[in-house]
N, C-alpha and C positions, 0 to 999 in steps of 0.2 A: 386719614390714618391708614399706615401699611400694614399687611400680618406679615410677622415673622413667623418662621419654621425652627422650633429650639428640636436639636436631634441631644440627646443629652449625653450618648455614646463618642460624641464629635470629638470630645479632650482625648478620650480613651484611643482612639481609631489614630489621632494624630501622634500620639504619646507612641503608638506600636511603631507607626510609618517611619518616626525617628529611629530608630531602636534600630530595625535593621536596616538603615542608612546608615549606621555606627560605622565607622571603620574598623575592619576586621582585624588589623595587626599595627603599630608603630614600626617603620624602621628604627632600630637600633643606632644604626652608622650614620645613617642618611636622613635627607629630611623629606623623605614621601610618605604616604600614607597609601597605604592599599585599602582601597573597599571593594567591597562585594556587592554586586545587583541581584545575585541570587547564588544561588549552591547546587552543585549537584548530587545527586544522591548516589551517598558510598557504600558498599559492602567492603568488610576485611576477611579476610578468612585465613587463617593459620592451619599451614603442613606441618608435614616432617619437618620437611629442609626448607620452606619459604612461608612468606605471606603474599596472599594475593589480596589487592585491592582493585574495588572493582569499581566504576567511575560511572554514571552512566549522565554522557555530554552532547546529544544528537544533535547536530547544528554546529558543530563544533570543528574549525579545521585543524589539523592535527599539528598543522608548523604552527598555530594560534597556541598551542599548548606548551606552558614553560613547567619541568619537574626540577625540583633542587632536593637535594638532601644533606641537612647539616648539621652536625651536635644532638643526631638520631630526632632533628626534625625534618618531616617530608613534607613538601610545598609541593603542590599543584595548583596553578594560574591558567587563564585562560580567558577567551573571550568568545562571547557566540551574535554574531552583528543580525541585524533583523532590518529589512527593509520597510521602512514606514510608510504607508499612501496613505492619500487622503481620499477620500470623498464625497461626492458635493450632497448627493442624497442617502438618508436612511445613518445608520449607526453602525459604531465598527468597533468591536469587542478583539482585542489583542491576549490572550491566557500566555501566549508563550512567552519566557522572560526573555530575555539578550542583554549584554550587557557583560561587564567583565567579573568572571567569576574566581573564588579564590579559596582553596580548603588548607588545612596545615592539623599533620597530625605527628605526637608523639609515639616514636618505636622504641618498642624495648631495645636492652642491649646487647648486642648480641648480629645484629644484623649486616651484610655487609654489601657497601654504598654502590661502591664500584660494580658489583654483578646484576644494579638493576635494569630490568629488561621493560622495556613500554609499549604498548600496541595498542591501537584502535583499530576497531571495524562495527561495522554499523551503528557507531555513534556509540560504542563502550567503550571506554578505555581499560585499559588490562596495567595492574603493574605484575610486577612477576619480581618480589624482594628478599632474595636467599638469605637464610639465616648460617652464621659461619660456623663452622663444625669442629663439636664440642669432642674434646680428646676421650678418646675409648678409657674404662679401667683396664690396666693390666696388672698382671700378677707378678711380681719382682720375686725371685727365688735368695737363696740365703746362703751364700759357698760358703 
């Protein structure tokens, strides 16, 4: 007779693992599926005149970076590649993801497409997304 090891968390831990294997978006037109191996973490921050989001993709090379913006949604793709070794003694613990990463967010409206600006440096990504300028009140007089 063998012992088995019941972990009873094991449905639970598999049930997540699926989850965020989900793919992250349908194409619409097309028949791909985008998914995500991981996400990077976003900050937004609203000016006056812009929104800045703020990406943070270390590992990341910057032509690897696709932005779209369309029907005031913003697509940010990517991919961050990790070289695998093996070896032959002792154990090898990996934390850092790689793999192709994929965020999409709704902008309000108001925003405009064409003035966005993108930058990375030291593995941030910068957008820089002006908002389009809203007509002053004036004062119309009465001859």
């Amino acid at each position: 007779m063998s012992l088995t090891h019941y972990n009873p968390w094991s449905l639970l831990d598999q049930l997540q693992h699926g989850i965020h294997r989900m793919p992250a978006q349908q194409s619409k037109g097309d028949d791909y599926t985008v998914a995500s191996d991981w996400a990077p973490a976003v900050d937004i921050k609203e000016e006056d005149n812009q929104y800045l989001l703020i990406a943070d993709i270390p590992g990341v090379d910057p032509e690897k970076i696709d932005i779209h913006m369309e029907n005031n949604t913003l697509t940010i793709r990517g991919e961050r590649n990790t070289e695998l070794k093996s070896e032959k003694e002792g154990f090898k613990r990996i934390e850092r993801q790689h793999g192709i990463f994929y965020r999409s967010f709704t902008m309000p409206d108001g925003v405009r497409a064409d003035g966005i600006k993108a930058s990375s440096k030291h593995g941030v990504l910068t957008l820089q997304i002006p908002k389009q300028e809203t007509e002053k009140p004036r004062k119309i007089t009465v001859n």
